[in-house]
KEKE-3310 file (N, C-alpha, C; in steps of 0.2 Angstrom, whole numbers, plus 5000, padded with zeros to 4 digits):
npx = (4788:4794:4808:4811:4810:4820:4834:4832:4836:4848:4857:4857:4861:4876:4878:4878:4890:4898:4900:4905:4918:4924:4924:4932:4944:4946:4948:4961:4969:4970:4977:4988:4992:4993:5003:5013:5014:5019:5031:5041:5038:5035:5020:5007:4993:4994:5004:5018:5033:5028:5031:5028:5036:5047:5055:5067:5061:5056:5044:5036:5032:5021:5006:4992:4985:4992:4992:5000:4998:4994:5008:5021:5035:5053:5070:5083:5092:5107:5102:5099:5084:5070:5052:5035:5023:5003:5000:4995:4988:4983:4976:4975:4957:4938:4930:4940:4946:4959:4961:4977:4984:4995:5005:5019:5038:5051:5069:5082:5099:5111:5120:5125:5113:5111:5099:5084:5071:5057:5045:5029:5031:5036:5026:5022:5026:5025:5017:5022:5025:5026:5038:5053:5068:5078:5089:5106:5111:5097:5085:5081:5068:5052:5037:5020:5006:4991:4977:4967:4970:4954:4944:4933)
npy = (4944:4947:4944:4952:4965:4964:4962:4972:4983:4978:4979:4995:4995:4992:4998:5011:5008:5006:5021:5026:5021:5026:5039:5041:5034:5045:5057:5054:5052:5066:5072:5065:5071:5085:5083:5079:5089:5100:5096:5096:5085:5073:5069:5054:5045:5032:5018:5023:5018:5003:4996:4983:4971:4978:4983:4975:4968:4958:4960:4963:4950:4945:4935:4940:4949:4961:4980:4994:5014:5031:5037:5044:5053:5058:5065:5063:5077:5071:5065:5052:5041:5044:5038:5034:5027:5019:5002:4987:4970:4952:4938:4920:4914:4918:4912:4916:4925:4938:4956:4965:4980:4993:5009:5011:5016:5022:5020:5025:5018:5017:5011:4992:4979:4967:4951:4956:4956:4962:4957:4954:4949:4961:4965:4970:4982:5000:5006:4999:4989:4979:4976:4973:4971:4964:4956:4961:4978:4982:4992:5005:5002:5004:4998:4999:4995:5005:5002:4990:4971:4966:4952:4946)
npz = (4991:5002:5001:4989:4997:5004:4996:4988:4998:5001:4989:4989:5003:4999:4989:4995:5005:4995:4990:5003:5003:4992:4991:5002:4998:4986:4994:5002:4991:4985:4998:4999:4987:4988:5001:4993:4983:4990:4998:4988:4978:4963:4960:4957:4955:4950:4948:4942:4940:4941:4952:4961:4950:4948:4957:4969:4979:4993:5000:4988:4984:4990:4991:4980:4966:4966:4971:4969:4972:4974:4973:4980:4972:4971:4971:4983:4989:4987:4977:4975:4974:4981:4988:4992:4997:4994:4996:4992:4994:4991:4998:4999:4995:4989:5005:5011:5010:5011:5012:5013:5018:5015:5022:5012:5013:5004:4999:4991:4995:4993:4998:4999:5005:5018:5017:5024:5033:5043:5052:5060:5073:5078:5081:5095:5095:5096:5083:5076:5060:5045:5033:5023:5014:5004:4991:4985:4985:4984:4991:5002:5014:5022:5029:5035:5042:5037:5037:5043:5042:5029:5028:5016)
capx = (4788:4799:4814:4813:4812:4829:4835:4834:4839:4855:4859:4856:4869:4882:4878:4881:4897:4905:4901:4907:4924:4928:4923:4937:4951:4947:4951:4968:4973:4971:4979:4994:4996:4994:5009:5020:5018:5021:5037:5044:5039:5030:5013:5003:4989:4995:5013:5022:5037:5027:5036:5030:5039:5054:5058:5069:5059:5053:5039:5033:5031:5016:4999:4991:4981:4996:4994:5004:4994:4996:5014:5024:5042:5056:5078:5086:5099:5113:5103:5097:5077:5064:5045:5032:5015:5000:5003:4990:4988:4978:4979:4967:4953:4931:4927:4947:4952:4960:4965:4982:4985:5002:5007:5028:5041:5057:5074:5090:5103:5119:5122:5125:5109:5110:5093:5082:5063:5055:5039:5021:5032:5035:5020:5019:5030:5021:5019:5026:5022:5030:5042:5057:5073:5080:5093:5111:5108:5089:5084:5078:5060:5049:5030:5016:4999:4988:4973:4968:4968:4948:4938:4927)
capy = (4951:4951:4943:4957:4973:4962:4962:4981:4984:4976:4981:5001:4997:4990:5005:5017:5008:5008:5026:5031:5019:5029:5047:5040:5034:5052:5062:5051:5053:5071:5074:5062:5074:5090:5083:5079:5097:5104:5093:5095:5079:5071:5062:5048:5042:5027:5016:5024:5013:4994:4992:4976:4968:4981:4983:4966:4967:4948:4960:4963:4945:4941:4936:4940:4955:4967:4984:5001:5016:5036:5035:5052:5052:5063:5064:5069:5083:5067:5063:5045:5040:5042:5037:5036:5025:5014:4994:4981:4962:4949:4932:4918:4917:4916:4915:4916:4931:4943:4961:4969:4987:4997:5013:5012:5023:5019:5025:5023:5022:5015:5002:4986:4975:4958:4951:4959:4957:4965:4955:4951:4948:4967:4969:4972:4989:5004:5010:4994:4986:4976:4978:4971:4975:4959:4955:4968:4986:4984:5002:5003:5002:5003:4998:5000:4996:5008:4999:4983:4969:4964:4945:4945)
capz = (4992:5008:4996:4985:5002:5006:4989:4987:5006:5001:4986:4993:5008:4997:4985:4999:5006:4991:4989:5007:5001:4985:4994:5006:4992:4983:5000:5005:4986:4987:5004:4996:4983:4992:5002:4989:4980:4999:5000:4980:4974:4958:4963:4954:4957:4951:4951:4937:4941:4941:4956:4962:4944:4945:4964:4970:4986:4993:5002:4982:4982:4995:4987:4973:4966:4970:4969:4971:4969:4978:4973:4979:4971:4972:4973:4990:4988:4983:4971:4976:4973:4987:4987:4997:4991:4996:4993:4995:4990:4993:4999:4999:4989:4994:5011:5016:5005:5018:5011:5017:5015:5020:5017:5013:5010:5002:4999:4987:5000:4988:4999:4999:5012:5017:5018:5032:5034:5049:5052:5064:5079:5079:5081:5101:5096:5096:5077:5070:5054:5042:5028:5021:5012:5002:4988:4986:4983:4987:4992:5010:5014:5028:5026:5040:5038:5038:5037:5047:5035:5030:5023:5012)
cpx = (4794:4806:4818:4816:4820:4834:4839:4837:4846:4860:4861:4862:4876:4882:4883:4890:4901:4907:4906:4916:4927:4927:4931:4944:4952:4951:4959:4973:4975:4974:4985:4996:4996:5003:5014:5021:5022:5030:5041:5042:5034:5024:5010:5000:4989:5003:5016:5030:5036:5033:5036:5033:5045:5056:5063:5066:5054:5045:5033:5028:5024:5010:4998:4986:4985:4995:4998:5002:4996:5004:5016:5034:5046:5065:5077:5090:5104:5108:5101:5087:5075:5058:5043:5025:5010:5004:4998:4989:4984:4980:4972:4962:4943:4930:4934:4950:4953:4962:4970:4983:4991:5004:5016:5032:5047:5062:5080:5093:5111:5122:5119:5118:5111:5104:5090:5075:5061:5046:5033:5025:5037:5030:5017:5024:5026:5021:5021:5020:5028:5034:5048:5063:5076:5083:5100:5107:5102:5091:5081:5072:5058:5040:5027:5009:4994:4979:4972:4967:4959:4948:4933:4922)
cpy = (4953:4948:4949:4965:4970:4960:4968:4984:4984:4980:4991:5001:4994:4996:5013:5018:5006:5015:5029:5028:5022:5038:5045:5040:5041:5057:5060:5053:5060:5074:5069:5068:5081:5089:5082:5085:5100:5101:5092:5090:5078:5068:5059:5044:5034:5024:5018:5021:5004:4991:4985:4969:4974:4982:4977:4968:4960:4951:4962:4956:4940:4941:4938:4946:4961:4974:4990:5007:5024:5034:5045:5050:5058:5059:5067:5072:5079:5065:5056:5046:5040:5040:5036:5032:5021:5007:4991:4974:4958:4944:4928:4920:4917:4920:4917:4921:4936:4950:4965:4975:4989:5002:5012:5018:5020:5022:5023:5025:5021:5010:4996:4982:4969:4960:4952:4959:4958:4960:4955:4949:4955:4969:4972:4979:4994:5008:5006:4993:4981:4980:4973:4974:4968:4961:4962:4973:4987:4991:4999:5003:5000:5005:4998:4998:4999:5006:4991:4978:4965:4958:4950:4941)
cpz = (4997:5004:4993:4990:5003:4999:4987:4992:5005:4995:4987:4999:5005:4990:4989:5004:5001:4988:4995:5005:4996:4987:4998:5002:4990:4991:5000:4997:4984:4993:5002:4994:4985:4996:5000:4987:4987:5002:4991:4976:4969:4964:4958:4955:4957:4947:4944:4936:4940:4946:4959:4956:4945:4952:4967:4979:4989:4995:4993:4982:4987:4991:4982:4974:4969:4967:4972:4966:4974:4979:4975:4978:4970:4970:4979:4986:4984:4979:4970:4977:4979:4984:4992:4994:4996:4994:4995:4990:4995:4993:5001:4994:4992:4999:5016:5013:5011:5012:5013:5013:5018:5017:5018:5012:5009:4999:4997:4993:4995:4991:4999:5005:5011:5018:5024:5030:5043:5047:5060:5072:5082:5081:5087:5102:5095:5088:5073:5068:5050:5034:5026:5015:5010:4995:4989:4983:4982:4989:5000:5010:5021:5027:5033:5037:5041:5038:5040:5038:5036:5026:5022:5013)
residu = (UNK:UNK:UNK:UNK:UNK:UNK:UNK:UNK:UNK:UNK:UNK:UNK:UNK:UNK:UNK:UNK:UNK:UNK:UNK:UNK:UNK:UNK:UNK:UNK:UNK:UNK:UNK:UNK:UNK:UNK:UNK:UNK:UNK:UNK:UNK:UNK:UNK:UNK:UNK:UNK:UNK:UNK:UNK:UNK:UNK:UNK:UNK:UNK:UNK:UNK:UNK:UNK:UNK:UNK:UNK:UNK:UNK:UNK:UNK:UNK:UNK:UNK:UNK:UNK:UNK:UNK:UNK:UNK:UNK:UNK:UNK:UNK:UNK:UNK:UNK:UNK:UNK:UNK:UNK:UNK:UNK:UNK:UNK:UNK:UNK:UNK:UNK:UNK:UNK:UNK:UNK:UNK:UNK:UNK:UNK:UNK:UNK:UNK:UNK:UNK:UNK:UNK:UNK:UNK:UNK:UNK:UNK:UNK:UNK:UNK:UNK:UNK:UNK:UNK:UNK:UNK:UNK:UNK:UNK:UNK:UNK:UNK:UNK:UNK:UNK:UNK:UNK:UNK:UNK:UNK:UNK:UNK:UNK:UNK:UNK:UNK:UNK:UNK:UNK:UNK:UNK:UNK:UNK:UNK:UNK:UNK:UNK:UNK:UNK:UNK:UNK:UNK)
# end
């Protein structure tokens, strides 16, 4: 019998925290799109580019399980691509799976980069995050994370 009260116990608070998790995504994806229209831009719930397969960014290239999701895209005035999105991937698998989340922003600039990754030893700046900027005529990018990364 007491199996069972813990059983149902559980299943009830994993009910409830994946309702208050998907009440939270609804908000953020709504307060996304709200500021894209308020700022000219398309919005899309989710990566209508497949950026991590069409961007040449190495930070595409971490873990597995990549997504890109609350996309806000636009031109500036010249006429070069902006965006604006979630990003999250997974590393590890189990008791070691970590979750990382960032929100990025990125920007046609028409130059040439050398290769430049900002990484974890940022990390004692106020508001830093990671990102990177890799191969010619990558676009600029600066990623943060807005959520700590979680185990499973």
């Amino acid at each position: 019998m007491g199996f069972v009260v813990i059983f149902v116990l559980a299943v009830v608070v994993g009910a409830v925290l994946w309702y208050l998790q998907t009440v939270a995504a609804t908000k953020r994806r709504q307060r996304m799109s709200d500021v894209a229209i308020t700022h000219g831009l398309s919005f899309s719930a989710k990566d209508p580019f497949h950026m991590p397969d069409t961007v040449p960014l190495a930070f595409f290239d971490r873990g597995h399980s990549r997504k890109v999701n609350n996309v806000m895209y636009g031109l500036t005035a010249e006429g070069r691509d902006r965006r604006a999105f979630d990003y999250q991937y997974t590393m590890g698998s189990g008791k070691n799976r970590q979750l990382h989340t960032f929100s990025c922003g990125l920007i046609s600039t028409g130059a040439t980069w050398p290769q430049l990754t900002l990484g974890p030893w940022l990390a004692a700046l106020p508001g830093a995050g990671e990102g990177s900027v890799s191969g010619p005529s990558a676009p600029g990018t600066l990623c943060r994370s807005w959520a700590s990364s979680s185990s499973s």
